[in-house]
C-alpha positions in Angstrom: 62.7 132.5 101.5 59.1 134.0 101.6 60.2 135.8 98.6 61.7 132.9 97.0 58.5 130.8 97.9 55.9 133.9 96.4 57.9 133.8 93.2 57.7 130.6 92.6 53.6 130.0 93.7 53.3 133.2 91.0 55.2 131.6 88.3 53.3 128.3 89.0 50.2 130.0 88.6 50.9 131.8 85.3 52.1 128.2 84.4 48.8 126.4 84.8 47.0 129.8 83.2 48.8 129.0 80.0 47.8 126.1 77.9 51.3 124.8 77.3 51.5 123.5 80.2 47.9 121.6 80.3 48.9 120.3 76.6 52.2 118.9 77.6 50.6 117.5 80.8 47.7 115.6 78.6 50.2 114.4 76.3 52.5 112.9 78.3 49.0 111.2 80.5 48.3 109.7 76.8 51.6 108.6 75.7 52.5 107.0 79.7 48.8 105.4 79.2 49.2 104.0 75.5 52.5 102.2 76.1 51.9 101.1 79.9 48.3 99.7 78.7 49.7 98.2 75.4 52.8 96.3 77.3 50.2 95.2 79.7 47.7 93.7 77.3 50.2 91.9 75.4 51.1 90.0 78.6 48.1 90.0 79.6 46.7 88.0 76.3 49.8 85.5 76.7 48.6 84.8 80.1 44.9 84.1 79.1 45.6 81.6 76.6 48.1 79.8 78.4 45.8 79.2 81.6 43.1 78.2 78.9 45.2 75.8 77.8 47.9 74.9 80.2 46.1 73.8 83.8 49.9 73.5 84.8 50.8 77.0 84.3 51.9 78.8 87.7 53.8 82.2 86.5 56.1 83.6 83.8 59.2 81.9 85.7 62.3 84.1 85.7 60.5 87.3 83.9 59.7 90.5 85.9 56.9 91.5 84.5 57.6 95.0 86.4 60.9 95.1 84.0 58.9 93.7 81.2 56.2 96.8 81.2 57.5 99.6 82.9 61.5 99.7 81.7 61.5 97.2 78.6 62.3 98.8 75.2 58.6 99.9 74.8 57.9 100.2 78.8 56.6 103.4 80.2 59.6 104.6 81.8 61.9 104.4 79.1 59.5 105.8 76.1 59.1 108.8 78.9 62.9 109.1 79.4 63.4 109.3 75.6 60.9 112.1 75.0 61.4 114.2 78.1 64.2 116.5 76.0 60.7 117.3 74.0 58.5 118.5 76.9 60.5 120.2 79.0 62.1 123.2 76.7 58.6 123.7 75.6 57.9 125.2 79.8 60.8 126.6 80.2 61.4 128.4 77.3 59.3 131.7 78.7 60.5 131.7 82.2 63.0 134.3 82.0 62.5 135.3 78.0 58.9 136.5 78.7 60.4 139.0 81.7 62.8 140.0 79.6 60.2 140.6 76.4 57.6 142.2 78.5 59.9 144.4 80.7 58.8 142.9 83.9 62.2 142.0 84.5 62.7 145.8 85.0 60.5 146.0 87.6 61.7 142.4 89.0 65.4 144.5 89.3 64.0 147.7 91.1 61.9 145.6 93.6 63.5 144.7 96.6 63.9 141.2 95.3 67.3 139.5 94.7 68.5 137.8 91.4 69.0 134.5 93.1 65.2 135.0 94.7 64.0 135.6 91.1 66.0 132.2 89.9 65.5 130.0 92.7 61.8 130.7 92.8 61.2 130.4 88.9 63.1 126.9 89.4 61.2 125.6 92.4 57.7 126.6 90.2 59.0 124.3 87.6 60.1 121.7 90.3 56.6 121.3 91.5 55.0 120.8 87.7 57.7 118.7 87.5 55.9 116.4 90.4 52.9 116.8 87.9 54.2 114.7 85.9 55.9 112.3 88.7 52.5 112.1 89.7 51.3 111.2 86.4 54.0 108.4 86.1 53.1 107.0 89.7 49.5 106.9 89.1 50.0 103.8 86.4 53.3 102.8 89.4 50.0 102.2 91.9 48.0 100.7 88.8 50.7 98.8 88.4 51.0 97.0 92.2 47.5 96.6 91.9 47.9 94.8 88.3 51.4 92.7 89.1 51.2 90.1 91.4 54.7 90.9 93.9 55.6 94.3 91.8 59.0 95.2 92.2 58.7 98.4 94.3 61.9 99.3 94.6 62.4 99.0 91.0 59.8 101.4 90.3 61.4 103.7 93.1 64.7 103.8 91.9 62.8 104.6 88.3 61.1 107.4 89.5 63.9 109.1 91.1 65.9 109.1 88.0 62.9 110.5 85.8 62.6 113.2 88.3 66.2 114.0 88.7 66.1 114.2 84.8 63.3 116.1 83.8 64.7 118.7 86.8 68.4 118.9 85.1 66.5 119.5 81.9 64.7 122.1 83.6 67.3 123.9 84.9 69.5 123.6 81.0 65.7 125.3 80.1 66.4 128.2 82.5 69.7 129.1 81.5 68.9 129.0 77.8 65.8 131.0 78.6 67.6 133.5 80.2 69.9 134.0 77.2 67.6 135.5 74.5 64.3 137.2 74.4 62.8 135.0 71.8 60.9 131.9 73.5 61.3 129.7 70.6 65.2 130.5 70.1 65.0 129.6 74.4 63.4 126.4 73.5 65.8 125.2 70.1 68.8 126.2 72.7 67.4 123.9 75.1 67.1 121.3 71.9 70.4 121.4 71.2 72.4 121.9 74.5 70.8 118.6 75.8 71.4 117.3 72.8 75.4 118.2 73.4 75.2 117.2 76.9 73.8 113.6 75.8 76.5 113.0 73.4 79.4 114.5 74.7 80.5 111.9 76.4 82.2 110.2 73.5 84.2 113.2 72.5 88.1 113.2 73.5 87.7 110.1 74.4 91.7 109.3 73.2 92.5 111.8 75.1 93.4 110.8 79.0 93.1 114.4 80.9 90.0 114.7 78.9 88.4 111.7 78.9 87.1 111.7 82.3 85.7 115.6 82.2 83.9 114.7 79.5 82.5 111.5 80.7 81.5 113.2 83.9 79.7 115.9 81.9 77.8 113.5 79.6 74.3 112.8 80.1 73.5 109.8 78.1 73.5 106.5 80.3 73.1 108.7 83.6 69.3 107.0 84.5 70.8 104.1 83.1 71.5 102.3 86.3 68.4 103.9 87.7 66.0 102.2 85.5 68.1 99.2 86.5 66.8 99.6 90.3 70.3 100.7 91.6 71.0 104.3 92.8 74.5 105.4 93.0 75.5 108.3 94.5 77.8 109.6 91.4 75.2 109.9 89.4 72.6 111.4 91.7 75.3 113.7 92.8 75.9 114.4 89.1 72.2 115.4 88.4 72.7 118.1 91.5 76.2 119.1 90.1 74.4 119.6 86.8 71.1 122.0 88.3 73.8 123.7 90.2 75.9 125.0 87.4 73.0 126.1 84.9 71.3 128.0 88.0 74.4 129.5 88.4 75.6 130.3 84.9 71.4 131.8 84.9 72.5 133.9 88.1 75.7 135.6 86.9 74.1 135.8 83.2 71.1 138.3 85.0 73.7 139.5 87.3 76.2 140.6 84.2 73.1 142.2 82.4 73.3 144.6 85.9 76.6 145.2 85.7 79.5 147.1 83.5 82.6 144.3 83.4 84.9 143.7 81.2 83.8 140.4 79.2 86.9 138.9 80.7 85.9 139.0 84.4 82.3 137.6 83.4 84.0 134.8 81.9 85.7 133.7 84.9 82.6 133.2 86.7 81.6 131.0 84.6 85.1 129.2 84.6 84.9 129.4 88.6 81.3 127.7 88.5 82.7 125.1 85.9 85.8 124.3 88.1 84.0 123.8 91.2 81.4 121.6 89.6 84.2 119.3 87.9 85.6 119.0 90.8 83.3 117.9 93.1 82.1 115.3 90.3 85.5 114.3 90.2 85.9 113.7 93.7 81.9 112.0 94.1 83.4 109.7 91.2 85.9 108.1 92.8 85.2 104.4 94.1 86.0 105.1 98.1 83.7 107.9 98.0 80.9 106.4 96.2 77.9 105.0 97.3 75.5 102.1 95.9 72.2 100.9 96.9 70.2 97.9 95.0 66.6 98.7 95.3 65.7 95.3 93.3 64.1 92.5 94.9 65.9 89.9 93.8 69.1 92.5 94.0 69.9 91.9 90.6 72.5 94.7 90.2 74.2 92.9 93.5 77.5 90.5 92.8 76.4 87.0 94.1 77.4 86.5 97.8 79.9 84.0 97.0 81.8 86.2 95.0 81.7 88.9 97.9 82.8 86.4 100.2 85.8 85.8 97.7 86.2 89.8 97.5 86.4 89.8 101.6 88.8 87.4 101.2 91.2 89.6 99.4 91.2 91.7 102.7 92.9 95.5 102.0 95.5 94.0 100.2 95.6 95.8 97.1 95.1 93.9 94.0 95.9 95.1 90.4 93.8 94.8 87.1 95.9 95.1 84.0 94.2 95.4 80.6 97.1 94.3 77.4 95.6 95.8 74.4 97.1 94.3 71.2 96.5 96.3 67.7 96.6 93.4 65.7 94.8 91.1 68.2 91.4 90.4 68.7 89.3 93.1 70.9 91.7 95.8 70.1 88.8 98.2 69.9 87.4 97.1 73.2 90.7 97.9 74.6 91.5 101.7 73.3 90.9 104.4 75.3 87.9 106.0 73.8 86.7 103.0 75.3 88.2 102.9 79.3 85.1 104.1 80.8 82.7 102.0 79.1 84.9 99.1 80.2 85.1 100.1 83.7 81.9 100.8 84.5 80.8 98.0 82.5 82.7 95.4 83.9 84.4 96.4 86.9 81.8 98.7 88.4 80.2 95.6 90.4 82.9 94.4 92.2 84.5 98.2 92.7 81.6 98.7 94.6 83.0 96.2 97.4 86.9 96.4 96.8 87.3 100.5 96.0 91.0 100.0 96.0 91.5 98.1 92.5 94.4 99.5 90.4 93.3 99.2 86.8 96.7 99.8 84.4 96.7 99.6 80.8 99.6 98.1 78.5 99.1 98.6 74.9 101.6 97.1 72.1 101.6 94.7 68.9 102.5 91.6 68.2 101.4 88.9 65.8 102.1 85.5 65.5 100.6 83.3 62.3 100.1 80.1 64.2 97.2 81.8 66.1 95.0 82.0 63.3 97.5 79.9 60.3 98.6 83.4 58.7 94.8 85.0 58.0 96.0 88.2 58.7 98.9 88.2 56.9 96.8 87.3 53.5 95.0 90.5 54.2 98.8 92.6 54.3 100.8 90.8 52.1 104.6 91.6 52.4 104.0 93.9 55.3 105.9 93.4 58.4 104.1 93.4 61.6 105.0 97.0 62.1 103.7 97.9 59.2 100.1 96.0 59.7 100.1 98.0 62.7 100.7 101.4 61.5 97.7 100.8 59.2 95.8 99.3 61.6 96.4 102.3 64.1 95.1 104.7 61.2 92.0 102.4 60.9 91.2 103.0 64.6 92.5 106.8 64.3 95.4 106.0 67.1 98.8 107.1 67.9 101.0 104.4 67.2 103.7 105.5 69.3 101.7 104.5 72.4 102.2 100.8 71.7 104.7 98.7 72.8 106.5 96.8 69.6 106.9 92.8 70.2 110.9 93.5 71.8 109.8 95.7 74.6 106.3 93.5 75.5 108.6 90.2 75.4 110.7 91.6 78.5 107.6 92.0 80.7 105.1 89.3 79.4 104.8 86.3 77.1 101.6 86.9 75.7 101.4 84.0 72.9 99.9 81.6 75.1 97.0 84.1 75.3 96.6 84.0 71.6 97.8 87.9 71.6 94.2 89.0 72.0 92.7 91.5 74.5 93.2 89.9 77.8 93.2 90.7 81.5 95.6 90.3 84.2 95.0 90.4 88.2 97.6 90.8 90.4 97.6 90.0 94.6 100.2 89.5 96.8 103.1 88.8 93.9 100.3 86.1 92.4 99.1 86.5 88.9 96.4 84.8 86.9 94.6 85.8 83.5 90.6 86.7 83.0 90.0 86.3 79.8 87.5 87.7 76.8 85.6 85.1 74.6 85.2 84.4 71.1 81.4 84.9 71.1 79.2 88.4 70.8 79.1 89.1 74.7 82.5 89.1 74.6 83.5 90.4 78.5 83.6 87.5 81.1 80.6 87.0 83.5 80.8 86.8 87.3 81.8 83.3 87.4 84.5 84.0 85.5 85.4 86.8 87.5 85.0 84.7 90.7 86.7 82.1 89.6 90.0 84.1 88.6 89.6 86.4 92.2 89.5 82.3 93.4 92.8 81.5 91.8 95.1 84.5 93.3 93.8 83.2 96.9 94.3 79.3 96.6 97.2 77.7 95.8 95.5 74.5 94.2 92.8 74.8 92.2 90.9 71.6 91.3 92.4 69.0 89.1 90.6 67.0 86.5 93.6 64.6 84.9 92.1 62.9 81.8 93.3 59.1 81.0 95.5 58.6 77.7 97.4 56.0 76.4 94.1 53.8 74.9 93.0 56.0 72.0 91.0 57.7 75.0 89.0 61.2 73.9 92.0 64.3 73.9 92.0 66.9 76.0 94.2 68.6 73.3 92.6 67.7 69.6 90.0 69.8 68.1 88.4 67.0 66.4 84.3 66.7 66.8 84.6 64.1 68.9 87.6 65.4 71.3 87.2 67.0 74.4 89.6 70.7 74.1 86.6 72.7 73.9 85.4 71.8 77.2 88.7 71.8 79.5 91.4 73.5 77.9 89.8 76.2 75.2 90.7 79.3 76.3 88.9 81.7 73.8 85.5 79.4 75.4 84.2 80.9 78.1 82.5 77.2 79.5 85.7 75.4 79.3 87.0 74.0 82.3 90.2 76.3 82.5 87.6 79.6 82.4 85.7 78.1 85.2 88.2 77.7 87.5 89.8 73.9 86.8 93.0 72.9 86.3 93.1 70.0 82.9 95.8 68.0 82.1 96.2 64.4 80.6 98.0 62.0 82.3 99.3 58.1 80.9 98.5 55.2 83.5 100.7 53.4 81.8 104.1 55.6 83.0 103.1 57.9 85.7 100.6 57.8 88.9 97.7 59.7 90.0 98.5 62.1 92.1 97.0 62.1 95.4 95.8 65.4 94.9 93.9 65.1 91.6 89.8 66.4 92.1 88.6 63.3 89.4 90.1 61.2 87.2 88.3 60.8 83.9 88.7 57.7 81.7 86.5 58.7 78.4 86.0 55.9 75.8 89.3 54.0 75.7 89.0 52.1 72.3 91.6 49.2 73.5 92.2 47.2 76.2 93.8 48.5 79.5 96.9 47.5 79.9 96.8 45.4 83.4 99.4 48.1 84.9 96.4 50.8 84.2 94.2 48.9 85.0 95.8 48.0 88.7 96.7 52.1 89.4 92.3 53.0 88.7 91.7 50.2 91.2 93.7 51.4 93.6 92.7 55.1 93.0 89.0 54.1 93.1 89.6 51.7 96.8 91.1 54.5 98.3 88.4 57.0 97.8 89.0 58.7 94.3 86.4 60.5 92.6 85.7 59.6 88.9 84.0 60.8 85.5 84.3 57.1 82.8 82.6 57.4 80.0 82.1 54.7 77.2 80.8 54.3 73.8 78.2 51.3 72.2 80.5 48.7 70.5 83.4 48.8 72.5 81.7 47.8 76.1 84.6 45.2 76.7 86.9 48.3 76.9 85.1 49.8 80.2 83.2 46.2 81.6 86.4 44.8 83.8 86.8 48.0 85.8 83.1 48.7 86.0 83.2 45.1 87.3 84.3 46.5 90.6 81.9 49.0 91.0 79.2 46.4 90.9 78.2 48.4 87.1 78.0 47.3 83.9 77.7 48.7 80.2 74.7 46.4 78.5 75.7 44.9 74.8 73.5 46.5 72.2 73.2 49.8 71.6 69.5 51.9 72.5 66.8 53.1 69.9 64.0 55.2 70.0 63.3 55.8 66.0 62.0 59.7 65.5 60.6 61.7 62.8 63.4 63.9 62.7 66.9 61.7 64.1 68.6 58.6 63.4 67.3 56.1 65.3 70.8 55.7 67.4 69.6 59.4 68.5 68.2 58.9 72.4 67.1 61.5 74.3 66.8 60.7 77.6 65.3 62.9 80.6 67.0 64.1 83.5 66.1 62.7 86.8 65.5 64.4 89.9 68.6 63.3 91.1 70.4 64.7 87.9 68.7 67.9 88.6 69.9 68.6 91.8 73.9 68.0 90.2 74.8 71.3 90.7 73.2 75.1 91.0 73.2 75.6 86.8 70.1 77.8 85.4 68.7 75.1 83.8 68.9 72.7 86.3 67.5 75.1 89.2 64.5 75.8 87.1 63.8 71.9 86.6 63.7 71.5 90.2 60.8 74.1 90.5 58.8 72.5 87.6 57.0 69.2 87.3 58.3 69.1 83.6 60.8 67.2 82.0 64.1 67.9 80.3 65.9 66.0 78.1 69.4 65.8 76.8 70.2 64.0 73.3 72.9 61.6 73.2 74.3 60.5 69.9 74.6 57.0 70.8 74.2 55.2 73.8 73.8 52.0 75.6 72.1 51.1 78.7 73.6 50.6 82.2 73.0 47.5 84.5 74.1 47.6 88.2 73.7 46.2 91.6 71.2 47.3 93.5 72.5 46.0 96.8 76.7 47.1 96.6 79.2 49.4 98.2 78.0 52.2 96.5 74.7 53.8 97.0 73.8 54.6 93.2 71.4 57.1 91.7 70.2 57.4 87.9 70.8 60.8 86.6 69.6 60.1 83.0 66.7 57.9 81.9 65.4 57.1 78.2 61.3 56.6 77.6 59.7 53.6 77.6 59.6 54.0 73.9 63.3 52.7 73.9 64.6 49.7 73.6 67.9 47.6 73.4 69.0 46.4 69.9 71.4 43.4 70.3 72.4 43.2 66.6 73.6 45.1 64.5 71.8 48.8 63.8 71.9 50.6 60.5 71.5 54.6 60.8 71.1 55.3 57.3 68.6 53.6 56.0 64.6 52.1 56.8 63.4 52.7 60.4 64.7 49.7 62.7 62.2 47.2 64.1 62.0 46.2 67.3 62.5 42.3 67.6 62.4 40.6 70.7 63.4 37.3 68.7 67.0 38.7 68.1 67.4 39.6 71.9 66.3 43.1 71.7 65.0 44.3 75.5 62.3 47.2 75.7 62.2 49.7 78.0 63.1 52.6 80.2 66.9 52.4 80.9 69.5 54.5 82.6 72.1 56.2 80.2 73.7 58.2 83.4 74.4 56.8 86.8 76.3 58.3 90.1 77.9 56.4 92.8 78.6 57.5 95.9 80.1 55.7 99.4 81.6 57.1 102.5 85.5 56.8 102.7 86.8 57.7 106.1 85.9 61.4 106.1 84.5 62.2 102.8 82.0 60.9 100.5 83.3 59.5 96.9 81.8 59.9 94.0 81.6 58.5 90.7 79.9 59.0 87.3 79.5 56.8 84.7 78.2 57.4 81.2 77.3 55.2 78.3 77.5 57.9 75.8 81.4 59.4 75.6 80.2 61.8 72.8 78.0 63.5 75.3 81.0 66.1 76.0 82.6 66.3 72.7 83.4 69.5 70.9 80.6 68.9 68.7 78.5 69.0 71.6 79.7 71.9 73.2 81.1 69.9 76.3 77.9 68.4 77.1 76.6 72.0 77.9 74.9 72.6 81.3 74.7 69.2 81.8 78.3 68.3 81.5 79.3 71.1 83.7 77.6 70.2 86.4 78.9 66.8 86.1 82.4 68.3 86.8 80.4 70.8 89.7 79.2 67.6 91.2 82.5 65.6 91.2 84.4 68.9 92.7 81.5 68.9 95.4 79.8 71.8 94.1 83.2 73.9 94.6 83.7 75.3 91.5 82.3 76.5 88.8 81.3 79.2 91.3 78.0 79.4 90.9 75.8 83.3 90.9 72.2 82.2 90.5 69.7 85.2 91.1 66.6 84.3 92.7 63.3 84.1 90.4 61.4 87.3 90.3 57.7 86.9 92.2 56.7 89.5 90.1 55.9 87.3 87.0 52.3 86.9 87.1 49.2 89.5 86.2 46.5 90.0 88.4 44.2 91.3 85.6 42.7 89.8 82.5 43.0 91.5 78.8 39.6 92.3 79.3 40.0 94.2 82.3 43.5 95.8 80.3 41.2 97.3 78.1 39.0 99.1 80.4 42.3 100.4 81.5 43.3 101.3 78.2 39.5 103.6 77.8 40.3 104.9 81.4 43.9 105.6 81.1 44.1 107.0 76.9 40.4 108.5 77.0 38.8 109.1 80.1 42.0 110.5 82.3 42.9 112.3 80.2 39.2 114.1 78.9 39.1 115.2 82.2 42.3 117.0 82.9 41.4 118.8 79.5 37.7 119.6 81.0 39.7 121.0 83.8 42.4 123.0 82.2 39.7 124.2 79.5 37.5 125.1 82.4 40.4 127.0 84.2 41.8 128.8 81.5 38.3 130.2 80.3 37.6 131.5 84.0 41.3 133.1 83.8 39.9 134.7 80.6 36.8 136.1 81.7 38.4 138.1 84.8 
C-alpha cells in the first residue's frame, strides 16, 4: 500500500504542476459561482419586493428554496452534473498515455512495482482532485446554510454523494481509455464518446427481454437522478462501484496483456470474466429484497405517505400481483411496450417496492377495439380494415412484433376489458381479490399515491364507501355527460378525481321503488326539479332520524323542491337568488370565501395551505341563493361558504344578459353577507352525523370539474376523512433567504471574481516556482 499511496501523492503532484488541472479547477469555481449566485439573486429580488410591499409575507410556502437553487434546471448541481463528461477526460487523458509516450512506463514495469500498484495509485491521485472539486461544490453547500433559512442538509448530502460518485466513474472510463492509446487527445475523445455510449445505452434493446435489463443496468443516464432528489439507493451507488470496478480492471489486464504473449482469445475472456461478474452482481444489487433506500429529505419527500405504508403493512407477506394489459390499439399503448418496462417500474412502482419487495409485476399484451369507446374515430382513420389489420400497422408504427399480442378471442377467455375502455390499465391481485388502477386522460398520465392507496385499500376491505345519488325528480345524473350532470365527478373512469379513482363506490338509487341501504356512506339529493313524491320524501326522513349522513344540493328558482325536507333540519333555502355585479361575470356569478370551518373539511392542498394563511379563498358558484337556519336546533351547524358584504338578495326577477342589476330594497332585495354552504352535525348514539347542504347544485357539475378540491373534500368530510386517502407532504422550512440581493451581489464579486483570482494567483505562482527549479 506504501507503494500504492507514493504513486498516487506523485501523480497528484505532477497534476497540480500542470495547468490543466488549475484551468479546469477555476472553471468549474466560475461556472458553480455564476449559476448558484444568479439562482440566488433572482429569489433574492422576489423576496425584496415582496416584504416592501406585502407586511404579511412570512416565506415562499411550499418552495424549497434549497431545490430551487442548488438542483432546479439552472441550479448548481445539475449545470455541474451536465458538464462533468467535459472536465474530467480533459485529467485523465495523460495518466497512462504520457507513461506510455515518454517511456516511463518501461521503467514503471522493471521497478519492483506491480500493475495494480501503478493503477490503483494513478486512480486514488485522481480521487483526491476529485475532492477538489467536492470541495469547490461544498464551499457554496456552507454558503448556502448560511444564505437559506432551514437548508435542506440532507438534500445537499445526498447531492454531493452522487456528484462525487460521478465524476469518480468518469474518472475511472478516463483511465481505461487513457491506457488504450498513446495520444492524449485520442485518450480524451475516447472518454467523450464512451460516456457518451454509457449515457445512452440504456434505451437500446429495449424490446428485447434478456437484454433489456443488462442494458438498463449498464446505462448511466438517470443514475444521480434519485440522488439529486435526496434519496440514496443502494442499486445505484452499488452501480457507480460496479462501474470503477470494471474500467480499473479492463485498465489492469489491458497493461497486463501489453506484458504478456496470449493469444487475443484468452485476453478477451478476461475481459468477458470482468463483464460477467460485474453484471451479475448489479443484477443481484437490483433486485427489490436486496436493495436498500434511505430519504435524506426533510420533509421525506421521496417517502410514500404513512398511510399508504400502513395500508402496504396491511397486505402482510401475502404476495400480491401487478398486471399491466397493454392494448395496440388502445390508449397508452406506448407507455405499455417493453422498451418502456423499466421506466414504468421504477417510475411508478419503485416507491411502494421499497416497502413490499415481493410484488409480481406480469404483463399481458393483445388488441381489441370496440367503436362505442370513442363513436368509431379510429376506424375513420383505417377504413375497411379489420381490427387485425389496424393492428398489424399499428405494430409497424411502434416497430413491434405482432405475434406477441393476444387477438380479442384469446383476451375475452381471461378478461373483459371493455368496461375499461380497452386502454392501458392496471390490475392488482391479493388473496383471489382483484381491483383495477387506472391511467388518466390528462398529460401526467400514471395514477398518484392516492390512487395507489386507494386501490391497495380496495383488495383489503370488503366495502368501500357508498355514495347512492337520488333519482326519480329530474335530480343531477350520475351517468349523463351533460355540463350540468355529475359523471365526471363519481363514475368517470378515464378522471383521475372522480369518486370511483378515489376510492368510492357511486350508484343512483330511486326513493320512489327501492330503500336506502343501511350501509350507504351519504345519500345525495342534488337539485330535484319536482316535487317529492310523499313516499320519498317519508324514506329521507327516516334515513336522516336515524343518523344518515347527507350531501342536498339545490338550485335558485326551484327552492320549494328542497324547503319541506330542509324543514326538518331546522334549514331553509331563501327566495331570491344572490348578486354581487363584477367587471368581468354575470351578476348571478358569487364568489363566496371559504370559512375556517370549510377549511378544515378535509386534508386537500389547498385547503391545508388556507389554514396556515390569514388570506382568503374563494370559490365561484354559478348561481346561488342564500341559506337561513336555526340557530338554536338539533344540529350544531357551521357555515363553510360565505359571500361579501357586497352581496345581496334579489327577490324579483334577475336578468344575466343585459344592464348591471340595481340593488332595491323597495322590491324586497336584503343586503349582505350570506352563507351559500352549511354543515350539520349531531350525535346519534355512537357516531356523529353529518350533513351538507348547498344552495348552488352546479357547484359539482361536469362543467365545473366536480366542484374541484372543494367538492372532494365535501365527500372526505361526509366519509369522515376516510377516503380519499390523503398523502400531504409537510411544507419545506427551507423557503425563506437570509440574505438580501444586495448582499447576493457581493457574493456574486466574491464567488465569480475574487475566488477564483486567487486560486489563479496560486496556481500561477506554483507553476512558475515548478519552472524555475
Amino acid at each position: 500500500m506504501k507503494l500504492t499511496f507514493k504513486i498516487a501523492k506523485t501523480e497528484l503532484r505532477n497534476l497540480f504542476y500542470s495547468p490543466v488541472a488549475w484551468f479546469l479547477a477555476i472553471a468549474f469555481m466560475v461556472q458553480c459561482g455564476y449559476f448558484y449566485t444568479n439562482a440566488l439573486y433572482g429569489t433574492a429580488k422576489w423576496q425584496d419586493l415582496l416584504l416592501r410591499n406585502r407586511p404579511d409575507f412570512k416565506d415562499f410556502g411550499p418552495v424549497s428554496l434549497t431545490n430551487r437553487i442548488f438542483l432546479d434546471r439552472d441550479g448548481i448541481f445539475t449545470i455541474a452534473l451536465q458538464n462533468l463528461f467535459l472536465f474530467v477526460p480533459l485529467l485523465t487523458m495523460g495518466l497512462i498515455s504520457r507513461e506510455i509516450n515518454n517511456g516511463t512506463i518501461k521503467l514503471l514495469y522493471s521497478s519492483p512495482v506491480k500493475i495494480r500498484q501503478i493503477v490503483l495509485g494513478k486512480y486514488l491521485a485522481i480521487m483526491l482532485y476529485n475532492l477538489l472539486l467536492l470541495l469547490i461544490v461544498g464551499t457554496f453547500m456552507v454558503a448556502g446554510a448560511f444564505n437559506i433559512r432551514s437548508v435542506d442538509y440532507g438534500l445537499l448530502l445526498s447531492a454531493a454523494v452522487g456528484f462525487y460518485l460521478l465524476v469518480c466513474t468518469y474518472s475511472a472510463i478516463g483511465l481505461f481509455m487513457s491506457s488504450l492509446t498513446t495520444y492524449q487527445i485520442v485518450s480524451a475523445i475516447g472518454s467523450f464518446i464512451l460516456i457518451f455510449v454509457l449515457s445512452r445505452i440504456g434505451g437500446l434493446w429495449q424490446k428485447i427481454d434478456f437484454v433489456r435489463d443488462l442494458t438498463w443496468f449498464l446505462s448511466l443516464s438517470g443514475r444521480t437522478g434519485k440522488m439529486l432528489e435526496g434519496l440514496l439507493i443502494s442499486r445505484d451507488i452499488i452501480y457507480f462501484v460496479v462501474i470503477v470496478y470494471m474500467f480499473l480492471a479492463f485498465t489492469l489486464l489491458k497493461l497486463g496483456g501489453a506484458r504478456e504473449s496470449k493469444p487475443w482469445y484468452v485476453k478477451a475472456r478476461g475481459y468477458a470474466v470482468v463483464m460477467v461478474v460485474a453484471l451479475g452482481i448489479g443484477y443481484l444489487s437490483s433486485r427489490p429484497m436486496f436493495t436498500g433506500y434511505w430519504d435524506l429529505t426533510a420533509t421525506q419527500d421521496n417517502t410514500i405517505h404513512p398511510n399508504t405504508q400502513q395500508i402496504i403493512k396491511e397486505l402482510g407477506k401475502e404476495p400480491m400481483e401487478v398486471t399491466l394489459y397493454t392494448n395496440m390499439t388502445g390508449n397508452g399503448v406506448d407507455r405499455g411496450l417493453p422498451e418502456n418496462r423499466n421506466a414504468y417500474l421504477s417510475g411508478l412502482w419503485d416507491p411502494y417496492i421499497r416497502f413490499k419487495p415481493d410484488i409480481k409485476f406480469n404483463y399481458v399484451y393483445y388488441y381489441d377495439y370496440d367503436s362505442s369507446i370513442d363513436g368509431g374515430a379510429l376506424r375513420k382513420n383505417f377504413p375497411r380494415k379489420s381490427v387485425k389489420q389496424i393492428a398489424e400497422q399499428l405494430a409497424d408504427v411502434y416497430d413491434v412484433n405482432l405475434s406477441r399480442f393476444q387477438t380479442p378471442q384469446a383476451i375475452h377467455k381471461k378478461i373483459d376489458l371493455l368496461p375499461e375502455n380497452y386502454r392501458l390499465v392496471m390490475q392488482l391481485k391479493y388473496k383471489g381479490q382483484t381491483t383495477f388502477l387506472r391511467t388518466y386522460d390528462d398529460n401526467i398520465f400514471w395514477p398518484f399515491e392516492q390512487h395507489v392507496a386507494a386501490s391497495l385499500k380496495r383488495l383489503l376491505q370488503a366495502k368501500m364507501p357508498k355514495i347512492l345519488f337520488v333519482t326519480g325528480d329530474l335530480e343531477r345524473s350520475v351517468y349523463k355527460n351533460g355540463e350540468r350532470e355529475y359523471s365526471l365527478h363519481t363514475i368517470a373512469k378515464g378522471f383521475r378525481f372522480s369518486l370511483m379513482n378515489l376510492g368510492f363506490d357511486a350508484d343512483s338509487i330511486s326513493l320512489n321503488t327501492s330503500n336506502i341501504p343501511p350501509d350507504v356512506t351519504a345519500l345525495v339529493l342534488a337539485d330535484p326539479k319536482t316535487a317529492l313524491s310523499d313516499t320519498a320524501l317519508a324514506k329521507i326522513k327516516q334515513y336522516i332520524d336515524q343518523g344518515g349522513n347527507m350531501l342536498i344540493l339545490g338550485e335558485p328558482g326551484k327552492q320549494q323542491m328542497l324547503n319541506p325536507l330542509l324543514q326538518q333540519l331546522g334549514v331553509q333555502l331563501m327566495d331570491g337568488i344572490l348578486v354581487e355585479p363584477s367587471k368581468d361575470e354575470m351578476p348571478h356569478m358569487v364568489t363566496p370565501y371559504i370559512t375556517p370551518a370549510g377549511s378544515n373539511l378535509a386534508d386537500e392542498r389547498e385547503l391545508l395551505q388556507l389554514r396556515k394563511r390569514v388570506d382568503t379563498l374563494k370559490v365561484l358558484m354559478p348561481g346561488a341563493t342564500a341559506i337561513a337556519y336555526a340557530s338554536q336546533g338539533a344540529f350544531t351547524i357551521n357555515r363553510l361558504l360565505m359571500t361579501t358584504g357586497k352581496t345581496w338578495l334579489k327577490a324579483g326577477k334577475l336578468v344575466t344578459d343585459s344592464v348591471p342589476p340595481v340593488y332595491s330594497p323597495e322590491e324586497g332585495d336584503i343586503k349582505g353577507a350570506f352563507p351559500t354552504a352549511i354543515a350539520l352535525t349531531r350525535q346519534v348514539k355512537d357516531r356523529q352525523q353529518r350533513i351538507i347542504v348547498c344552495s348552488d347544485a352546479d357547484l359539482l357539475s361536469n362543467l365545473r370539474q366536480g366542484g374541484g378540491f372543494l367538492g372532494r373534500a365535501l365527500y372526505s368530510w361526509l366519509d369522515e376523512g376516510k377516503f380519499p386517502i390523503y398523502t400531504p407532504k409537510p411544507d419545506p422550512k427551507d423557503n425563506k433567504l437570509k440574505v438580501t440581493s444586495a448582499g447576493v451581489k457581493t457574493l456574486q464579486t466574491v464567488f465569480v471574481w475574487v475566488l477564483p483570482a486567487l486560486m489563479l494567483l496560486l496556481g500561477a505562482i506554483l507553476l512558475i516556482r515548478r519552472k524555475r527549479k
